[in-house]
C-alpha positions in Angstrom: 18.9 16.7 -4.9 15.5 15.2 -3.2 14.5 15.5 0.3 16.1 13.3 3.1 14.6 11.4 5.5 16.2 10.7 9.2 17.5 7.9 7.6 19.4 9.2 5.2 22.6 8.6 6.5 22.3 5.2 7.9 21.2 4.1 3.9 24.5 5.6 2.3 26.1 3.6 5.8 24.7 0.5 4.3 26.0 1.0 1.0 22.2 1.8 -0.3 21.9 2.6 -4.2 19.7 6.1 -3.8 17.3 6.9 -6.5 14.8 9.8 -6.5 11.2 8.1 -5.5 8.3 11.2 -5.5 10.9 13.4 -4.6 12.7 11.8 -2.1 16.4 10.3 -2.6 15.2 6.8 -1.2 17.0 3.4 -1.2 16.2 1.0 -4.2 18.6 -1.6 -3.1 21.6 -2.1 -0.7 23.0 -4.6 -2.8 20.5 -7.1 -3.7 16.7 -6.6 -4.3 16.1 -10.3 -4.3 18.2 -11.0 -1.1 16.0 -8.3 0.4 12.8 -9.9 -1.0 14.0 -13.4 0.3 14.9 -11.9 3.7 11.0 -10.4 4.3 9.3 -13.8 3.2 11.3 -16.2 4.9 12.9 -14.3 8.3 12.4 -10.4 8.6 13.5 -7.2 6.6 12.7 -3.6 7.4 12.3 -0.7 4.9 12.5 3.3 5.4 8.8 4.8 5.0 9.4 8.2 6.5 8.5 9.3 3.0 4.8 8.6 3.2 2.7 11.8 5.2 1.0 11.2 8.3 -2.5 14.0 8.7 -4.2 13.9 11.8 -7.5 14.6 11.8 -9.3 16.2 14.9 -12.5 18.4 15.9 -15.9 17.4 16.3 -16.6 16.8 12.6 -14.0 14.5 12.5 -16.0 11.6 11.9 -18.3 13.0 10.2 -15.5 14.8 7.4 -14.4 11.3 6.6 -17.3 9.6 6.2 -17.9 11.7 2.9 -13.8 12.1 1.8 -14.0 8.3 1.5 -15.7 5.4 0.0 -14.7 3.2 3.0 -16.6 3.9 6.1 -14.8 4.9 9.3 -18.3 4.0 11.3 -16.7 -0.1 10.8 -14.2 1.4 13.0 -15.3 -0.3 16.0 -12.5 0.3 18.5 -9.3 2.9 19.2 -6.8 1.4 17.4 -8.7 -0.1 14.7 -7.3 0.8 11.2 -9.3 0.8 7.4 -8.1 1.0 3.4 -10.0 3.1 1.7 -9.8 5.2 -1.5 -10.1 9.2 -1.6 -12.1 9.8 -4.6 -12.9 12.5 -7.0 -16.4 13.0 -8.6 -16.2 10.9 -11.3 -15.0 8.0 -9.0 -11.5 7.9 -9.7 -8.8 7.4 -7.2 -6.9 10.2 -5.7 -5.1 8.0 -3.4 -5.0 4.8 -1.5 -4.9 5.7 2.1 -4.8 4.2 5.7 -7.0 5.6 8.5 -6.4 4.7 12.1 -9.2 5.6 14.9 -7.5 6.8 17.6 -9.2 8.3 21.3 -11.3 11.0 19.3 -9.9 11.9 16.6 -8.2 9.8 13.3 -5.1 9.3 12.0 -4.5 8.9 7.8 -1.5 7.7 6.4 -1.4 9.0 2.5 1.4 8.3 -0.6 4.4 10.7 -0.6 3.8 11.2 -4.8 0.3 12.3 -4.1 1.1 14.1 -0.7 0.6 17.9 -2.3 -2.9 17.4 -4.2 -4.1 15.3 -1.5 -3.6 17.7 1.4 -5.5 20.0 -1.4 -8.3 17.5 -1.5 -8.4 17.4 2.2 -8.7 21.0 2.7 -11.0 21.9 0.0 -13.5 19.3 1.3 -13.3 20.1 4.8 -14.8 23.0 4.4 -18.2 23.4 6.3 -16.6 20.8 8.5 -15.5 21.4 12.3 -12.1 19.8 12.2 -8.6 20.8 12.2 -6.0 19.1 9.4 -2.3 18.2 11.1 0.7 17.1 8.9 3.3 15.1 11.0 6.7 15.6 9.0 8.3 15.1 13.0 7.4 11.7 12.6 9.2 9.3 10.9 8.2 5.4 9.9 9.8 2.2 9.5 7.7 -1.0 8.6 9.5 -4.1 9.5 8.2 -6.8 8.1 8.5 -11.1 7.5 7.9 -14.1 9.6 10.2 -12.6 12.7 9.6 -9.4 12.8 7.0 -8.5 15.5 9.3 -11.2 17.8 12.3 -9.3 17.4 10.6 -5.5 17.6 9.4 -6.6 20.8 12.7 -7.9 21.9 14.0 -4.4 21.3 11.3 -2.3 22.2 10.8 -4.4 25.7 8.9 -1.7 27.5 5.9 -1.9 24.8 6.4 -6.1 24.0 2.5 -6.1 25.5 1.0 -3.7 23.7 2.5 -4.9 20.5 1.5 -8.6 21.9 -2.1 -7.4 21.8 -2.1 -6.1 18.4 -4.7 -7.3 16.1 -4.3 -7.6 12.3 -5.1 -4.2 11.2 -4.6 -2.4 14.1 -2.7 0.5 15.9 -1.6 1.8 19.2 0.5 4.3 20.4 2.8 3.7 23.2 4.3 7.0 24.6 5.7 9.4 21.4 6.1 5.8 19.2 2.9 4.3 17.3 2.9 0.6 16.9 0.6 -0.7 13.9 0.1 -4.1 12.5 0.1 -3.3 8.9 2.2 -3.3 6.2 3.1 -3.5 2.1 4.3 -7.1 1.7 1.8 -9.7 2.3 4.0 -11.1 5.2 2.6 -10.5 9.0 4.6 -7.4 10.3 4.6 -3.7 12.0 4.3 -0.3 10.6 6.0 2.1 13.5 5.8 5.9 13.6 8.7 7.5 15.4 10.2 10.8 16.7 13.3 11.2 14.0 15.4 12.1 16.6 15.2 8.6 17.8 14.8 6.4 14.7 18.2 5.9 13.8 18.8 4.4 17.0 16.3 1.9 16.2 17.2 1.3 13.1 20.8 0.3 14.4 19.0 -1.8 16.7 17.3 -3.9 14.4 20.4 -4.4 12.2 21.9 -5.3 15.0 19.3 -8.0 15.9 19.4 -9.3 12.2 17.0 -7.6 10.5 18.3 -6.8 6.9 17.7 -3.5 5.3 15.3 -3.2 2.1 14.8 -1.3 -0.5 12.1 0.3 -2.9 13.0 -2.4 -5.4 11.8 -5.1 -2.9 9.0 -3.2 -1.9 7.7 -3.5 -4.8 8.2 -7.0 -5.8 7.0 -8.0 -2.2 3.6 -5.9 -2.7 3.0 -7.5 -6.2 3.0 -10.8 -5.5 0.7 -9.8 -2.1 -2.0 -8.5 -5.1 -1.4 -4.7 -3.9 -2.2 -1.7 -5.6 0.8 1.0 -6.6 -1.0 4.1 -7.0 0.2 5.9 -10.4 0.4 2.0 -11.7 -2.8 0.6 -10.5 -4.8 3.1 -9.9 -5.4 7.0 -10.6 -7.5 9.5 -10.8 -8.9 8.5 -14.2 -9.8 4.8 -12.7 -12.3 3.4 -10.9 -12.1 1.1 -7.8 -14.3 -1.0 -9.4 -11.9 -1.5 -12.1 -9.2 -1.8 -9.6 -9.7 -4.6 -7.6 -11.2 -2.3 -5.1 -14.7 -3.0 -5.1 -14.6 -4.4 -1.4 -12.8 -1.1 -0.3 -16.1 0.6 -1.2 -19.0 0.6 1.2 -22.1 1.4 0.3 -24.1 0.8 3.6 -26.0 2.8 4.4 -27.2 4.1 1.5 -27.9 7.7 2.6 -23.9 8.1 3.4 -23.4 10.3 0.3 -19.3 10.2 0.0 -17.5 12.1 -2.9 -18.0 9.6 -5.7 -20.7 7.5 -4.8 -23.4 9.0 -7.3 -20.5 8.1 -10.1 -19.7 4.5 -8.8 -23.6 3.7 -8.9 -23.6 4.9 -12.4 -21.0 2.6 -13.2 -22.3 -0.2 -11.3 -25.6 0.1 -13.0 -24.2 0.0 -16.4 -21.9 -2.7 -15.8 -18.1 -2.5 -15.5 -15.8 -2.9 -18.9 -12.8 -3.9 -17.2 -11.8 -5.5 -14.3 -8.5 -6.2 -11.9 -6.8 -9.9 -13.0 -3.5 -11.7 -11.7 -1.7 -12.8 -14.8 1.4 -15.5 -14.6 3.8 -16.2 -17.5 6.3 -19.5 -16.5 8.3 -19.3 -20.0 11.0 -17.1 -20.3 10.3 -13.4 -19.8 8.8 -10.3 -17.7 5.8 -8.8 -18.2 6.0 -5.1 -17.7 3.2 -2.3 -16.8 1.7 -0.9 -20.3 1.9 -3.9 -21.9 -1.0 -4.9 -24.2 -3.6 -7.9 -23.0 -5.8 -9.5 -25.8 -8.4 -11.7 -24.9 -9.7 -13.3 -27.8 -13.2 -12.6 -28.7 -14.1 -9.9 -26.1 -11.4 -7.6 -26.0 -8.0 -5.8 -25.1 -6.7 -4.4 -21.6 -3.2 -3.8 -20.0 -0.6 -4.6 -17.9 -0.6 -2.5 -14.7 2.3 -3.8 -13.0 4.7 -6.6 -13.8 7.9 -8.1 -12.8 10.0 -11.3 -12.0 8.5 -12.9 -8.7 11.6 -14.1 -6.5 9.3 -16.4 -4.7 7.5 -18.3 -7.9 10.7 -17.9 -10.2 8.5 -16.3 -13.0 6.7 -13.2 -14.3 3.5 -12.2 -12.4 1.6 -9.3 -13.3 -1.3 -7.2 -12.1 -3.4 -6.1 -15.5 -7.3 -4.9 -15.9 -8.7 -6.7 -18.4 -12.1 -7.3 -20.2 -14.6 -7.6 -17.7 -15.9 -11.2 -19.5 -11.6 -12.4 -19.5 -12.0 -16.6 -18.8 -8.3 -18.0 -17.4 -6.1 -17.8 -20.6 -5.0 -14.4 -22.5 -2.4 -12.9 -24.4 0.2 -10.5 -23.7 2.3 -8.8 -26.3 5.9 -8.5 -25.5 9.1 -7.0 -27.8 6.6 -7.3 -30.4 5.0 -11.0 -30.0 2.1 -12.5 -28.1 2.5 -14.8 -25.2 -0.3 -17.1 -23.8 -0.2 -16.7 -19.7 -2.7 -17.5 -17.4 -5.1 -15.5 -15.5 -5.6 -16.2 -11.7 -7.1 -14.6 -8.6 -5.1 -12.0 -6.7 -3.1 -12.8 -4.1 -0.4 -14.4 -5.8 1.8 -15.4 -2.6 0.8 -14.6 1.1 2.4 -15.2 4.1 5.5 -16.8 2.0 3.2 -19.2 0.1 1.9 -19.5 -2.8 -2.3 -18.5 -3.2 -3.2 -20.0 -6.9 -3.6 -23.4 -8.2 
């Protein structure tokens, strides 16, 4: 048996199919992943991410400690409130994990995967050494993003006494209001709030939400929702043996100013210098069939790659796929699947945002 969040019950309530997910018995579905995925794009769903660890990060170095843990700069972080994606990288410039960070009044707040949650806290130790600051796990805290078209009018609705502050929300940005944390972010290419709450009180919410028509999601939607919003999966996407560059995260990495030496820059400049092999592409397949993660991608002439992440797009009605390919791939390729090789298209990431779709 996995770890529970506060949730728990209220899932097996809603008749939730619970699958193990980075240790954690988690939701997949409670009934049907593309009524869940429909729900998010066209009116609002809400999904359990209490599995995902919250680290504060406090002390004078603050600053200072994440401006060399990441390849993003927290310096762009202008304001209190004001959040940035950024990879944690080893060395050799591959991805430890995908993480948010939110400047709060002095110190920051991160946000990092639940599957990468022990090496990462590692990571973070080992590299704070020599640095002033103090590392805080929030397992007290749980999280629930509710996201889709509605769903910032109906938290408000509920949450009446912090309507303003979520009012004043910029894209990208979090506040806290009393023990609750309000963000603006989110997994699923649809406008929407990430909230950290006591656990004691998040079942309460939850009910309230239902209550207000907001459907219950699962992993399973998760995940179609992210792909066709062009999102990394880390473990799919992205690990420690890739590059950002090679991940469609090139515009994750600053690299002004030049003197900011953070854990994998000397690598990524190496790279950079002698030119990328591989790249991040869209890929779209409207015949019959999915294309799956692992599957091989031949581009004729200039070489092979592979499917990152695929599946069945509800909101297209056919197979999209994340893949890196060849770095010189045109807009046609090949994809072998059960044994035979399809011709699909290649297109620029995002395939659908904000319920429509981003590719000619």
């Amino acid at each position: 048996m996995g770890k529970h969040t506060a949730l728990y019950a209220k899932h097996l309530e809603a008749n939730g199919k619970i699958v193990d997910f980075g240790g954690w018995d988690m939701p997949i579905h409670y009934g049907s992943q593309i009524v869940e995925h429909n729900a998010v794009r066209e009116h609002a769903g809400m999904f359990d991410v209490s599995h995902m660890t919250i680290v504060d990060v406090r002390g004078p170095d603050a600053k200072a400690f994440l401006q060399k843990l990441l390849a993003n700069d927290v310096d762009k972080l202008a304001e209190v409130g004001k959040a940035l994606y950024s990879g944690m990288l080893n060395h050799d410039g591959g991805v430890i994990d995908d993480l948010i960070v939110y400047r709060m009044e002095g110190w920051y707040r991160t946000v990092v995967n639940c599957s990468t949650r022990e090496k990462d806290l590692e990571w973070m130790d080992k590299q704070s050494r020599g640095f002033d600051i103090s590392l805080t796990e929030r397992p007290e805290l749980a999280m629930v993003a509710v996201q889709g078209p509605r769903a910032i009018k109906i938290v408000q609705g509920i949450k009446t006494e912090a309507a303003d502050l979520i009012g004043r929300l910029k894209i990208f940005q979090g506040l806290p209001h009393s023990d609750w944390f309000f963000a603006r972010t989110g997994y699923t290419g649809e406008d929407g709030l990430e909230i950290m709450i006591p656990e004691n009180e998040v079942a309460g919410f939850w009910q309230a939400l239902t209550d207000a028509g907001v459907k219950p999601a699962g992993l399973g939607a998760r995940d179609t929702l992210r792909l066709e919003a062009g999102m990394n999966l880390y473990g799919n996407d992205m690990d420690e043996t890739i590059s950002p560059l090679q991940a469609g995260m090139g515009w994750t990495i600053a690299w002004q100013p030049s003197d900011r030496d953070f854990i994998g820059r000397e690598a990524l400049e190496q790279q950079k210098a002698a030119g990328v092999t591989h790249i991040q592409a869209g890929l779209v397949f409207e015949s019959r069939g999915v294309m799956r993660s692992h599957q091989k991608v031949i581009v004729d002439g200039v070489g092979e790659g592979e499917v990152t992440s695929g599946t069945f797009s509800p909101s297209l009605q056919y197979s999209i796929a994340m893949a890196r390919v060849p770095a010189g791939t045109g807009d046609t390729c090949q994809v072998e699947m059960r044994g035979k090789l399809v011709d699909v298209r290649v297109v620029k990431l995002p395939f659908v945002r904000n319920g429509k779709k981003q590719f000619a």
